[in-house]
Structures are given as structure tokens and as C-alpha cells.
N, C-alpha and C positions, 0 to 999 in steps of 0.2 A: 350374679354368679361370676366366679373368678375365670378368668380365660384359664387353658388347662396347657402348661408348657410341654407336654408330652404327647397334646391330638396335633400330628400333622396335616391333618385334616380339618381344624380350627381358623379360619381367618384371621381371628384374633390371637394365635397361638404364638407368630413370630417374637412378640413383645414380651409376652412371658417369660417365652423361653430364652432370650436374650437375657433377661433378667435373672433368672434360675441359676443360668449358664457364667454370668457373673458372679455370682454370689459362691457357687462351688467353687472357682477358680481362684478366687480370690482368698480363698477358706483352705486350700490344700496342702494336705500334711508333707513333711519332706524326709521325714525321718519319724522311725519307731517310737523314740521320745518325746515327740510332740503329739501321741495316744497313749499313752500310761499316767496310770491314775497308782499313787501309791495310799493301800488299803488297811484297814485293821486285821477286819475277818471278811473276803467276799458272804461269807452267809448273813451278815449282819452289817449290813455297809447305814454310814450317820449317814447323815442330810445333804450334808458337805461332801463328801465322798460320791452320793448317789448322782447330786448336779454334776460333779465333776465328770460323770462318767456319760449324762446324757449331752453335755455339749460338745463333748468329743463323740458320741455317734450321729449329734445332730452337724460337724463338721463335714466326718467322713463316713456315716455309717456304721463304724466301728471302735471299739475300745481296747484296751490291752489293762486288764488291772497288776498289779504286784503286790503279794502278801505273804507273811511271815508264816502261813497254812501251811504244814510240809507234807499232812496224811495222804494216806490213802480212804479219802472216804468220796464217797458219792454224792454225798446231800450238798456237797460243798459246792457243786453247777446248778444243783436242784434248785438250790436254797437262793442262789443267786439269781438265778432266771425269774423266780417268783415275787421277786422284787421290781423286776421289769415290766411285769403282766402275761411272763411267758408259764403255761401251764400243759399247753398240749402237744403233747410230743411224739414228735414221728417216729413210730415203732415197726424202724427199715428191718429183714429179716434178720439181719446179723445183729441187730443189737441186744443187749442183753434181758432180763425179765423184765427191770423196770425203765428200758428206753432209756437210757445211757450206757452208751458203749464204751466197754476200755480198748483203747488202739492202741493194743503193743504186738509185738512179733508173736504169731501163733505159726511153729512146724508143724502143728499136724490138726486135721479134721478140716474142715471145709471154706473158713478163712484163710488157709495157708493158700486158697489158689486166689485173693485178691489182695492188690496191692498194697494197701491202707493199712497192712497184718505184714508185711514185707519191710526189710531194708529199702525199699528201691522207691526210686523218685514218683513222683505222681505230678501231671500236668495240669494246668489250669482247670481248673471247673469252679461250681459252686455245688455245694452239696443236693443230692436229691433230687441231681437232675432227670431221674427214670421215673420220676412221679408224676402224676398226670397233675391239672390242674389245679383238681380240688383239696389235691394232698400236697401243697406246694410245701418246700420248704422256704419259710420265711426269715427265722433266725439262726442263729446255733451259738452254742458256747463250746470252746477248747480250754480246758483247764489241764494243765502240767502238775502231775507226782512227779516225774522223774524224765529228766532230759536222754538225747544219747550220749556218747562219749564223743562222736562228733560228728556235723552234721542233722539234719532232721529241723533246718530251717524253712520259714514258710516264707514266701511274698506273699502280697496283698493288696490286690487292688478294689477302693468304691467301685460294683458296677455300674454306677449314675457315672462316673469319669469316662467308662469303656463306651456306654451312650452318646454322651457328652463326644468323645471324639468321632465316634460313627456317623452319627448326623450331622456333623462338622463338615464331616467330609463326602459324605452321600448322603442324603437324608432318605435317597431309592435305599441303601442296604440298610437304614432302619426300618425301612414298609416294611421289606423282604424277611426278616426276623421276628417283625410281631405277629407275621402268617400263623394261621392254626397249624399248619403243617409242616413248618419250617424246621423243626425236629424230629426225628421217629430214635425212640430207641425199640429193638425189637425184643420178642417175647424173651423172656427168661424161662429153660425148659432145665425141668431136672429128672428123675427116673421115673416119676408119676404123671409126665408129662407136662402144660404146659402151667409153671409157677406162677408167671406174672405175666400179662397180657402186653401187647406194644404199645408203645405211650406213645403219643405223638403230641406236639405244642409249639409256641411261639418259645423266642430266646427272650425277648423282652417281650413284657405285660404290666395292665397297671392293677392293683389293688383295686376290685369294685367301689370298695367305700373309703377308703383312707385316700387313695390317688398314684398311694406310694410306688415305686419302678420296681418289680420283679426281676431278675436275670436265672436262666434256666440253661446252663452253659456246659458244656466238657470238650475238651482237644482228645479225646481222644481219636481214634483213629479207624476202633475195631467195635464193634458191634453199635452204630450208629448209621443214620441213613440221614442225609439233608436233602432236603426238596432241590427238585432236576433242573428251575431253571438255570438262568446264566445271572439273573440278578443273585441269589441267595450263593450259588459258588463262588462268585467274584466276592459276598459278605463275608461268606468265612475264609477265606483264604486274607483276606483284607484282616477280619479281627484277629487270628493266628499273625500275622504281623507286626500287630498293634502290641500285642503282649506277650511279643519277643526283642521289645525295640527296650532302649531306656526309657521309660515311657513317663515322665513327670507325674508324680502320686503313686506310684511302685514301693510299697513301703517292704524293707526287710527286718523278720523277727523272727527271733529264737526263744520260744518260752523256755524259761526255766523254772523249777519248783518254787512253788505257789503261784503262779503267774498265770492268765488263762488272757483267750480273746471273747469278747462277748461282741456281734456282729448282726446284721441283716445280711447275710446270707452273702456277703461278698466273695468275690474272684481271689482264688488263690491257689498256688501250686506247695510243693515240697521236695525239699533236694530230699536222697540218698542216704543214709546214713550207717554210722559205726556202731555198732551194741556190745554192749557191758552182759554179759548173760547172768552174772551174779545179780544185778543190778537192772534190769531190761525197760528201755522207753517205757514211759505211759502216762497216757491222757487221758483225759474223761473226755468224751462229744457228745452233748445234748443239743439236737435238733426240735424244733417247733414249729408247725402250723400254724402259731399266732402270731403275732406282727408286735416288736417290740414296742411298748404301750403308746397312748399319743400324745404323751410329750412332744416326740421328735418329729410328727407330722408335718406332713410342708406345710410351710406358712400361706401358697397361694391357693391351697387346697378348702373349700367352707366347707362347715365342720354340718350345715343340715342339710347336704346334697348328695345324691348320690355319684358315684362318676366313674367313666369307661374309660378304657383306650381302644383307637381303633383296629378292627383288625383281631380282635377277641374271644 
């Protein structure tokens, strides 16, 4: 059995993780352009294309394709995701009949009161993070129709980096985050009372059977509650500084038409932007419950065991 670079609670885990910890660092993208894969058609990616696209998420997590695709069609994430092994898709309230969402500016009806439907910035998170665990959001893809006129960039960071430097530097405010508790978002209520129940979870988790790192994140500020001690306040006020720093592996991109991200669920924010109203932002966002396929599987993870993190 492979020692597990993620159980702090492993004797054997130091050497692992030393090892992991090497291999990321050494692999870390420095710029947008060293994750773009240039494509035919995402819904129909060769062979060559397809490897292109899993060594760069087996780098960082993530990929950026670019393609000559300019529509507006939908299948064009679908079609791509299913070439990943992505099929299940989280169908958040706001998204559309078939669980891909268009994110462009809605004035009016009941998107207009959240941000993602707004000009206006939005802060680190990872998608999905009001879902409890068994609904985790594991992937997602952002595919670009149309950019804005200016503005409406994203950063991006692997959460295995945001890890990587937490335990670096406390390995207490990694315990303190993989608590079951460590997050509450609370109920979602609308006129029929209460929508959605309060989630509570760890910020980091591992995949029961793959091993793979979870991250279950948002800065925000308002409708969230973090656990009362003194260890888990001094972790986020510590990670709220982390990815406010220049933080090496900060990657900045701007999609533009045909371009999308295809990701494991990494860390990212989005400036503000300028809208064209003849012409209005939009992306498609398909999120996933499944785990893009196991190609990209850690290497120290066996493939006939089962495996936890602790604190779960």
C-alpha cells in the first residue's frame, strides 16, 4: 500500500508528501500559455489533442482549450466533458433544464440578485461550495460565446498549491480545514420556507477511492459561518492572505470565443466587467459530480484500495 501524501496522520506520510510536494513545484505553470491546448472542435478533440489536454490537467489540474467554435450551442461543454468521463452534472437551482448554465447579465427575475448574473467582481471560491459532501462539485467546464468589452478576467489557482502552501506552513491549519465542521453555509430560505438545508464540511477532503484533494472554498464574507476555534480563524484569515499575495502558480486568463477552462474544480475569482448590451457576456458552466476520468490519478494512489483522509 502506497503511504498516502495527504493523511497527516500517516507515519509514513512525510516522504510522500515531500515527494508530491516536489513533483507539483516543479511542474507549476507560470503563465496562461503554458495551459492552452489549440483545438479543432472541443466536441470532437483527436488523440493528440485529447493527451494534450490531460498533461496539462495532470500538471495543474486544469486546462484552457482554444477553438475556431464561435456558436452558441450547448452541446459544445456537454460534448466535451464526455470525452473526460464527465456525465453527472450538478443541477444547482439556477441552472438551466439541462444543467448547464448561461452566465451572462440577467436585470430581472431572481438571478439578477446574484453575482455570477452581475457586472461585478466575485471572489475566490470554488464552485459548489453550499453542497454537502455527497453532491460535491468535482469538475466544471467554462466555455466562452462571447467575451465582455472589458474586463471579466479570471485567476486561477490548483487547489493542491493553496494545500501545498498551508501545510507548509501550519500543518495545525490543514487538521483545522479537513474538520467536518470547518464550514457551515446556512439555510437557503425563500417564500415557501426553508430551500436548502445548512451544509456544513471540511475545506479540504480526499476522494474515497481515487485519493484525489477536494477543495470546498468561498471569501466570502456573508452568509457563511467558520468553526469558533482559534486554530481554524487564524486558517482562514492565513488563506485569505495567501490568495491575496502574488502568489507563484496564480495563473491570469481571459477567455475569449471559442476558448473554455476544463478544470477539477480549482480556486478562482473574477474581476468586474464592461458589457456590450447588443452583444452581452456569455459562457456556458457545466459542473460535475464525477471526477475527471483516471487518467490523471495520482501516481502514489493504488489503483485496488480504498482510501480516506483524516478527519472525514
Amino acid at each position: 500500500m502506497s503511504p498516502d501524501p495527504f493523511n497527516l496522520d500517516d507515519r509514513n506520510c512525510h516522504g510522500a508528501y515531500e515527494r508530491w510536494r516536489d513533483e507539483k513545484l516543479a511542474s507549476l505553470p507560470a503563465r496562461a500559455s503554458e495551459l492552452i491546448v489549440e483545438v479543432r472542435d472541443p466536441r470532437a478533440l483527436s488523440p493528440t489533442e485529447r493527451t494534450a489536454i490531460v498533461a496539462r490537467l495532470k500538471r495543474a489540474n486544469m486546462a484552457i482549450y482554444a477553438s475556431p467554435v464561435f456558436g452558441e450551442d450547448k452541446s459544445i461543454p456537454m460534448m466535451l466533458g464526455r470525452q473526460f468521463g464527465l456525465d453527472r452534472f450538478d443541477g444547482n437551482w439556477l441552472a438551466d433544464e439541462d444543467k448547464v448554465t448561461r452566465i451572462t447579465v440577467n436585470d430581472d427575475g431572481t438571478r439578477k440578485h446574484y453575482i455570477p448574473y452581475t457586472t461585478q467582481p466575485i471572489k475566490w471560491h470554488t464552485d459548489g461550495y453550499y453542497n454537502d459532501t455527497a453532491h460535491a462539485v468535482r469538475a466544471m467546464i467554462l466555455h466562452c460565446v462571447r467575451p465582455a468589452v472589458h474586463g471579466g478576467e479570471n485567476t486561477l489557482l490548483d487547489h493542491e498549491i493553496a494545500y501545498l502552501r498551508m501545510r507548509d506552513h501550519n500543518p495545525d491549519f490543514v487538521r483545522a480545514m479537513m474538520a467536518p465542521q470547518a464550514m457551515t453555509i446556512p439555510a437557503r430560505e425563500d417564500d415557501d420556507g426553508v430551500a436548502r438545508a445548512a451544509v456544513s464540511g471540511p475545506v479540504f477532503s480526499c476522494h474515497p477511492e481515487s485519493g484525489r484533494l477536494h477543495m470546498r472554498y468561498t471569501a466570502r464574507t456573508r452568509s457563511i459561518a467558520w468553526a469558533g476555534d482559534a486554530t481554524t480563524r487564524a486558517a482562514v484569515a492565513w488563506l485569505e492572505g495567501l490568495l491575496a499575495s502574488e502568489l507563484p502558480g496564480k495563473i491570469r486568463a481571459r477567455l475569449e470565443p471559442g476558448m473554455g477552462l476544463l478544470c477539477a474544480n480549482v480556486l478562482h475569482d473574477r474581476t468586474g466587467f464592461e458589457d456590450d448590451a447588443a452583444a452581452p457576456r456569455l459562457l456556458y458552466r457545466a459542473r460535475y459530480h464525477d471526477e475527471i476520468n483516471g487518467e490523471i490519478s495520482r501516481i502514489c494512489v493504488a489503483q485496488d484500495r480504498k482510501h480516506t483522509c483524516p478527519a472525514q
